[in-house]
C-alpha positions as CSV (number, residue, x, y, z in Angstrom):
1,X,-44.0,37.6,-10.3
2,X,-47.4,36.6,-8.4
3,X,-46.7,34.2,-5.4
4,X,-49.0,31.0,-5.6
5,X,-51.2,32.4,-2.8
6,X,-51.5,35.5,-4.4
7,X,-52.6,33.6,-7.7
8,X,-54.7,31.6,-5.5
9,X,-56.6,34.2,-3.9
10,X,-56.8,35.8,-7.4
11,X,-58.7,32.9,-8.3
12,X,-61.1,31.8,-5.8
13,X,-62.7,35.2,-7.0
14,X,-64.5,33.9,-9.2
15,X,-67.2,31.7,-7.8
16,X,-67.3,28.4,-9.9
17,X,-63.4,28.3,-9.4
18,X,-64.3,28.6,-5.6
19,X,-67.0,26.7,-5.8
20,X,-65.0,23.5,-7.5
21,X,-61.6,24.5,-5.4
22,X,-63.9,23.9,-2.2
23,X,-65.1,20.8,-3.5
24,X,-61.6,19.0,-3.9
25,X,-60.4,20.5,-0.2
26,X,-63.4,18.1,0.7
27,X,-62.4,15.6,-1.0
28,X,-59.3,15.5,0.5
29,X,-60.5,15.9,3.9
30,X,-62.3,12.7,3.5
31,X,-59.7,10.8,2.2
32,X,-57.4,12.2,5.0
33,X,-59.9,11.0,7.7
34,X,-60.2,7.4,6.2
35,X,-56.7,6.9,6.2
36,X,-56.0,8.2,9.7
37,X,-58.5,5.7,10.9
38,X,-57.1,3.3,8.9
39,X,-54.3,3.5,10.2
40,X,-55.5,3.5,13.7
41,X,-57.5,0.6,13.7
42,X,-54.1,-1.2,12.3
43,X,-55.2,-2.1,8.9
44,X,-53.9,-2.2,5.5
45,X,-55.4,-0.8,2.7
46,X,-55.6,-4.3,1.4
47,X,-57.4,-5.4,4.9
48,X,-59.9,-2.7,4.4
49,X,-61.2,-3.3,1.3
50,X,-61.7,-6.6,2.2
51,X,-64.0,-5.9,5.0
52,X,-65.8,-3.2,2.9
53,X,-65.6,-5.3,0.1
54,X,-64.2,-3.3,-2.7
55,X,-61.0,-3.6,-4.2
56,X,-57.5,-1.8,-2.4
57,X,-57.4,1.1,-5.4
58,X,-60.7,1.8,-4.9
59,X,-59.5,2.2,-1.0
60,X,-56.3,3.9,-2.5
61,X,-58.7,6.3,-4.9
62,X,-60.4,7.0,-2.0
63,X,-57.5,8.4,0.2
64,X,-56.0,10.3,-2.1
65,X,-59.1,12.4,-2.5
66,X,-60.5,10.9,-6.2
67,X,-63.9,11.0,-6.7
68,X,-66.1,7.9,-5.7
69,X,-69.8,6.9,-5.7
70,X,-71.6,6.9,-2.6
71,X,-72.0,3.4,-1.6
72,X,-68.3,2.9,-1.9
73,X,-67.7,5.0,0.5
74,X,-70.4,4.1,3.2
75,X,-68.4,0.3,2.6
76,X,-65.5,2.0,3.8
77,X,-66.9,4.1,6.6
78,X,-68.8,0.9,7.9
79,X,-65.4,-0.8,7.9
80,X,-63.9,1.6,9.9
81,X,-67.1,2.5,12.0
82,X,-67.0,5.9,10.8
83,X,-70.1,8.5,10.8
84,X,-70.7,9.9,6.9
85,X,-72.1,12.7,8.0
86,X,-72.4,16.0,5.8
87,X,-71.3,19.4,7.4
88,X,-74.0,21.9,6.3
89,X,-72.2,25.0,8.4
């Protein structure tokens, strides 16, 4: 029986599956970064959203690495006086 990183590395042979696998790690790392500094700066999720002005499930969505337009998340980055920047490396 194949471990799950086995199956894994099995997988992310084949480029769209990398290339889609790579995308949700991002994801993820965003979401991950606006909750630690949410949680730094001492705020709910309620308490963001209203400074960003979007609802607290769009904040939730957010965290927990869902997809979300663009302008959402600049709201939220502004709120938290966070840099959206792209990694190109």
């Amino acid at each position: 029986m194949k471990t799950f990183k086995a199956h894994l590395h099995e997988k992310l042979e084949d480029g769209e599956f990398r290339d889609l696998f790579e995308e949700e790690r991002e994801l993820l790392r965003i979401g991950l970064r606006v909750a630690e500094a949410r949680t730094k700066s001492g705020l709910s999720q309620r308490e963001l959203a209203r400074r960003a002005n979007i609802t607290q499930q769009q904040v939730s969505r957010i965290e927990n690495g869902s997809n979300c337009n663009l302008a959402t998340l600049l709201r939220v980055c502004r709120a938290l006086n966070l840099a959206c920047v792209v990694n190109n490396a």
